[in-house]
N, C-alpha and C positions, 0 to 999 in steps of 0.2 A: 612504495604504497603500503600503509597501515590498516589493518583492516580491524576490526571488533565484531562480536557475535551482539545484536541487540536484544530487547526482550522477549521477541517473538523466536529466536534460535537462528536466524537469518544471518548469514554473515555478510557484513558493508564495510565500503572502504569510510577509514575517515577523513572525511574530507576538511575538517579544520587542521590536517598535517600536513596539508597542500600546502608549496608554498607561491603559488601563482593561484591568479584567479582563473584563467583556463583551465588549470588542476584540480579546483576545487568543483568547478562547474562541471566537471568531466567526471567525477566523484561523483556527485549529487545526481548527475544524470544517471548513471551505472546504476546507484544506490537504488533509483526511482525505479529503474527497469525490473530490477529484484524486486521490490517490493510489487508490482504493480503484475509479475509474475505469481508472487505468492497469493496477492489478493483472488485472483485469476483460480490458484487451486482451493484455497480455501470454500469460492464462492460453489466452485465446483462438489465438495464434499457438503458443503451448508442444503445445496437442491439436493442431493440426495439423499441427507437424511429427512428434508419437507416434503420429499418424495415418498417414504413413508410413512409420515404422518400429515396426509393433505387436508384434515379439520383444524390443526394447529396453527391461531394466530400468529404463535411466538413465530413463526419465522420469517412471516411478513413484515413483522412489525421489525425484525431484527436488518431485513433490507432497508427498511424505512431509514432507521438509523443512519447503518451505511452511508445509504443516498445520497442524504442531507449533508456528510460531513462529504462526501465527495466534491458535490455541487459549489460548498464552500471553498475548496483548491481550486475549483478550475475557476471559482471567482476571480483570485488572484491575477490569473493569465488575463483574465476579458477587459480588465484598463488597460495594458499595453496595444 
C-alpha cells in the first residue's frame, strides 16, 4: 500500500497503485472514510468559531457552499 499526504495534510492511500479493482475500490473507500472524518472536524472547529461571531453571514454562506458541492456527490450515487 502507497500512501501520499494530499493538500489538505491528510494522509491516503493511492489507490491508482492498486493493482485490482477490489484494491482500488478498497483505497477509495478508506480514503473517503478520512476525508469524511476530517470534514466532520473541520465542520466542528468552523461552528465554533460562528459560535463567536453569531451576526456573521460569512459562515452561513460558507455552509451554503459546502452543502451544494456535497449534494452534487451524493448525486452520483442516486442513478445507481
Amino acid at each position: 500500500m502507497i500512501t501520499f499526504q494530499n493538500a489538505s495534510g491528510l494522509e491516503l492511500i493511492d489507490a491508482n497503485m492498486e493493482s485490482t479493482a477490489v484494491g482500488a475500490y478498497q483505497a477509495r473507500q478508506a480514503n473517503i472514510s478520512i476525508l469524511l472524518a476530517a470534514l466532520n472536524d473541520k465542520l466542528a472547529l468552523h461552528s465554533q468559531r460562528a459560535a463567536n461571531q453569531p451576526r456573521d453571514w460569512g459562515y452561513a454562506g460558507d455552509l451554503g457552499s459546502v452543502q451544494e458541492r456535497l449534494e452534487r456527490i451524493v448525486e452520483v450515487f442516486a442513478s445507481e
